[in-house]
C-alpha positions as CSV (number, residue, x, y, z in Angstrom):
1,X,-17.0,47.2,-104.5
2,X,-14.9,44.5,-105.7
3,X,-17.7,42.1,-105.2
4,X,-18.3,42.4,-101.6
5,X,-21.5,42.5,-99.9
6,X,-22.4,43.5,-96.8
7,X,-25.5,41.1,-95.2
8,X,-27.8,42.6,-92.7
9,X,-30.1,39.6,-92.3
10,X,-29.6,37.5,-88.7
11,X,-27.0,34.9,-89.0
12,X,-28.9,31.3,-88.7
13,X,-27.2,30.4,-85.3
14,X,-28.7,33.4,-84.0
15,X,-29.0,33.8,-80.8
16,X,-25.0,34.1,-79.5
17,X,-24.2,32.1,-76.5
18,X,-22.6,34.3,-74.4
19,X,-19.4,32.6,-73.1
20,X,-17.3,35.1,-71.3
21,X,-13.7,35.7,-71.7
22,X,-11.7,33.5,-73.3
23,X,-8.5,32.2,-70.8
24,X,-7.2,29.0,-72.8
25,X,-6.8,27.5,-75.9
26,X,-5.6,24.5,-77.0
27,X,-4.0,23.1,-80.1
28,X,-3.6,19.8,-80.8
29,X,0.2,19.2,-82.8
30,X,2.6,17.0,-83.6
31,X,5.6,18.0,-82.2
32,X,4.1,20.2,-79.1
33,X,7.1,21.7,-77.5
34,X,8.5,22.1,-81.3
35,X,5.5,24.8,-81.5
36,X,5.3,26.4,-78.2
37,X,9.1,27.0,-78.8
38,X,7.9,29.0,-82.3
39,X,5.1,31.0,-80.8
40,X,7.3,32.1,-77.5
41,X,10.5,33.2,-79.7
42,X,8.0,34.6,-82.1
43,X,5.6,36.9,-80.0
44,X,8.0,37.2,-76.8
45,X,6.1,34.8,-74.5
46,X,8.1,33.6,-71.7
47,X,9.0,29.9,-72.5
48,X,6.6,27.0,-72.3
49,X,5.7,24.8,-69.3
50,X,6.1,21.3,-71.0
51,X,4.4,18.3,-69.2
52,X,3.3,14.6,-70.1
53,X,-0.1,13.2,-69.2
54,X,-1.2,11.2,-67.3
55,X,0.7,12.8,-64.6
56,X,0.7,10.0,-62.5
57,X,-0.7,6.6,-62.2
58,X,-4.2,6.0,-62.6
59,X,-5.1,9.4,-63.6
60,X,-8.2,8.3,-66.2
61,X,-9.4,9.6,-69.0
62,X,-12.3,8.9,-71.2
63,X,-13.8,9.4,-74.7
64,X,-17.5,9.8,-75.5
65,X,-18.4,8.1,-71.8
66,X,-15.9,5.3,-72.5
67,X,-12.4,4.5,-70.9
68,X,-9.5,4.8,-73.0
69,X,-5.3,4.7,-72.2
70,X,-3.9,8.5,-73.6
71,X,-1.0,9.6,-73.2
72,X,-0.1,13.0,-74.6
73,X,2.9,15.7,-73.7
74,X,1.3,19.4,-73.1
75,X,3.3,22.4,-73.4
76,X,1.4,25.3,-71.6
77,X,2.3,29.0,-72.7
78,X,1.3,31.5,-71.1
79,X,0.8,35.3,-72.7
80,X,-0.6,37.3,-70.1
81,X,-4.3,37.1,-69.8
82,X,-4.9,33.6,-72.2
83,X,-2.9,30.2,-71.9
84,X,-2.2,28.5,-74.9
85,X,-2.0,24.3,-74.7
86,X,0.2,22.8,-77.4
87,X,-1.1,19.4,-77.4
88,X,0.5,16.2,-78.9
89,X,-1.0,13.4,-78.6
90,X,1.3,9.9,-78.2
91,X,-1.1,7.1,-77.5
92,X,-4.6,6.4,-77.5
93,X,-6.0,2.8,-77.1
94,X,-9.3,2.1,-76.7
95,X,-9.9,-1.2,-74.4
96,X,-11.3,-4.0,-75.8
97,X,-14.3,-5.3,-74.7
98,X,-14.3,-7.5,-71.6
């Protein structure tokens, strides 16, 4: 009907990896306490935990096994049994080499 087909062949990244229940997810925005404001006056969340990153100094952080500077502000919302991250990212250098 209306062109729909239902497949009954496996899916080719069968087998599932079970994960478990899922507690967080993140988003990665531009304006991240613009957006947790949006989803906790539009679904009733209580309002967002907003923090930047690093929280201190010399927190590190790294990207594919390299050492970069980030800095990002995170707003944290939580609904109940999942915890959404609102992620904006403000800097990112990558050192040079030495």
């Amino acid at each position: 009907m209306y062109g729909v087909r239902i497949m009954s062949t496996p899916h080719p990244l069968e087998p599932r990896i079970p994960v478990g229940p899922v507690v967080q997810i993140g988003f990665v925005v531009r304006d991240a306490e613009a957006y947790a404001r949006r989803w906790t006056t539009l679904f009733d969340f209580p309002p967002p935990r907003i923090v930047e990153w690093p929280l201190r100094e010399g927190m590190a952080a790294t990207l594919r096994g390299a050492p970069i500077d980030l800095k990002m502000k995170i707003a944290f919302v939580e609904t109940g049994s999942v915890q959404l991250e609102f992620i904006q990212p403000l800097e990112l250098r990558r050192p040079g080499p030495g």
